[in-house]
N, C-alpha and C positions, 0 to 999 in steps of 0.2 A: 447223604450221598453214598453210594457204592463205591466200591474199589474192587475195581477189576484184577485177582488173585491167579487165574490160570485159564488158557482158551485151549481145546482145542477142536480141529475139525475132520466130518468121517464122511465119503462118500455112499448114499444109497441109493440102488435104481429100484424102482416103484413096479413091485411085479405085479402079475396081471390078477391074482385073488385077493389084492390088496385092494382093488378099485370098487366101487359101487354102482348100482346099474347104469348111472350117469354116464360110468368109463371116467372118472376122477376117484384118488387117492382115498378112502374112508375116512372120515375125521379119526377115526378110532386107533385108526395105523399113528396118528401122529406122535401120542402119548409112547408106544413101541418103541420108535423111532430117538423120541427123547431119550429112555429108559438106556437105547443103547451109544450113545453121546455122554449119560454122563459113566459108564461099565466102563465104555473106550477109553474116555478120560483119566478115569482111577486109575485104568490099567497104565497109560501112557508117565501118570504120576509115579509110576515103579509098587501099582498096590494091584489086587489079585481079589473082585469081589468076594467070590467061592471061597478064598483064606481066609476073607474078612470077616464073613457065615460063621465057616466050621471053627472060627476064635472066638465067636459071641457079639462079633459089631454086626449091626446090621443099620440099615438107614432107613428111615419111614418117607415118604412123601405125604408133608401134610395139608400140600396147597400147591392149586396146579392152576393155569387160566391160559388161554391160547389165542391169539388172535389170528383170522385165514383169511388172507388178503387173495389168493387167485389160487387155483385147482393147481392137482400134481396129476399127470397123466401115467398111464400104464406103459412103463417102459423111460419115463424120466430119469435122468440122472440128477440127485439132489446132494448141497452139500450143505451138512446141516454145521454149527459153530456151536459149540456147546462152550458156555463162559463161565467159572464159576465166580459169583460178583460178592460175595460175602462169605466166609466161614467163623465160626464162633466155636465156643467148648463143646456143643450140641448141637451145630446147625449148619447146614450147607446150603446157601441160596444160588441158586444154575438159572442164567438166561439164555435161549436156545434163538438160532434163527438159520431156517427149515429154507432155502431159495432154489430154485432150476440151476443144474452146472450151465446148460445152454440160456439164458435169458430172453431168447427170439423166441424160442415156445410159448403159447400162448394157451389161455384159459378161457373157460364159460363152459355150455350148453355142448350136447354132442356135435353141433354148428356153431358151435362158438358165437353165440348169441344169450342176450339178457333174457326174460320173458317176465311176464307180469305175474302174479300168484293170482288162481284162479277167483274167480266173485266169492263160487259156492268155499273155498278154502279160507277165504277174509269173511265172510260171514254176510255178506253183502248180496244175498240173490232177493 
């Protein structure tokens, strides 16, 4: 079981070179996003990453996985929770969860529609 050690939370709105042609958020931006949830966090804990460098700590990420339940649009305001649910001698485990500040926003397609993956793309022509 986890134990939940320290949460906390940072507003970011989704700018517009962050998004992919779709006009949704890059997956790529997420990990970014993480990285600066848990900087905020340290810092909010009374520590100073850059101090932590230039003293010889430094922290590796050695395992990362994400699950994307609905798009972040360009211009979203998001507020992400950054929890750190485990620390050991060597090890900080952080669970992150990424939601819309407005929840009425809505996700899909540049119409907000599902669409089927094409034959020739499934391998089926």
């Amino acid at each position: 079981m986890t134990q939940r050690i320290d949460t906390g939370t940072i507003e970011i709105r989704v700018r517009y070179a962050e998004t992919d042609a779709m006009g949704a958020l890059h997956h790529s931006r997420f990990w970014v996003y993480f990285e600066m949830g848990r900087t905020e966090l340290l810092r909010a804990r009374g520590f100073d990453y850059a101090q932590c460098e230039r003293e010889g700590v430094f922290f590796v990420v050695a395992k990362c996985a994400a699950r994307y339940l609905a798009p972040a649009r360009y211009d979203d305001v998001l507020e992400l929770t950054t929890t750190i649910t485990r620390m050991g001698m060597a090890r900080i485990d952080h669970a992150y969860e990424l939601r819309r500040k407005d929840p009425s926003a809505q996700g899909g397609d540049r119409e907000g529609r599902m669409i089927a993956i094409p034959e020739a793309i499934r391998g089926e022509e």
